[in-house]
N, C-alpha and C positions, 0 to 999 in steps of 0.2 A: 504494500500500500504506500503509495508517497501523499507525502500529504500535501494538499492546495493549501497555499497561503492565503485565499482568504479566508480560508477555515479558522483562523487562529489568528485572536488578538492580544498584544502585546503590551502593555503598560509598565514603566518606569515612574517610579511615586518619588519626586522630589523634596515634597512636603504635604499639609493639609490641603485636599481639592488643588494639589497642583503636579500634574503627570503628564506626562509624554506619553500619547497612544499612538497607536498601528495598527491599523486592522478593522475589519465590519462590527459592528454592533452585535449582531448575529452569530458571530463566529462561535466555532465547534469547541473551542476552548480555547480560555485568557489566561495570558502568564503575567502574574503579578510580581517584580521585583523592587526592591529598595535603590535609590540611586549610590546607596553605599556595598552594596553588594554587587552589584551590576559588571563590576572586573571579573567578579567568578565565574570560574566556567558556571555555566548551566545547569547540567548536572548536578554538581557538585552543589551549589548553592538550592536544588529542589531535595538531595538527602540530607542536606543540613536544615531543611525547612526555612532558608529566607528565599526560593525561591515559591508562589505562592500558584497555584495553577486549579480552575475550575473548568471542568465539562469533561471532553472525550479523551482519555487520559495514551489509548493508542495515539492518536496523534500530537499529543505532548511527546510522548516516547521518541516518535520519529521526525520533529524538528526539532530534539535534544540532538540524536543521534547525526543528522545529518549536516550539522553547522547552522542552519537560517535561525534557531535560538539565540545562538552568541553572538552571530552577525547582525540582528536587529537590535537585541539591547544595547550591545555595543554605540548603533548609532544613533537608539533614541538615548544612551545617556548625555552623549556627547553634542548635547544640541548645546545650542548658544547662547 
């Protein structure tokens, strides 16, 4: 299964009601991170629990797996 990027939305929480999203409204499941955690791999930060993730958890699995996890937090943390 590869999973569609619009299935999966992305969020970066920089503070209260203040986040960087990515993704549909809709989407099959949302990755909720800290902008303080955001350096961590993926993985690594969803068995430590600061990476926070609601809905179809197959396709959580396989944009951990396949880099587009670490590649979009990466750029929504680095916004300006």
């Amino acid at each position: 299964m590869s999973a569609d990027p619009r299935r999966v939305q992305y969020r970066v929480v920089f503070g209260k009601k203040d986040e960087a999203v990515d993704g549909p409204d809709d989407a099959d499941v949302v990755i909720t991170v800290p902008v303080a955690d955001a350096a961590l791999d993926p993985s690594v930060a969803f068995m430590q629990g600061k990476l926070k993730a609601a809905g179809h958890t197959g396709v959580l699995f396989e944009v951990l797996r396949n880099g587009e996890a670490a590649a979009v937090i990466s750029r929504l943390a680095s916004r300006p």
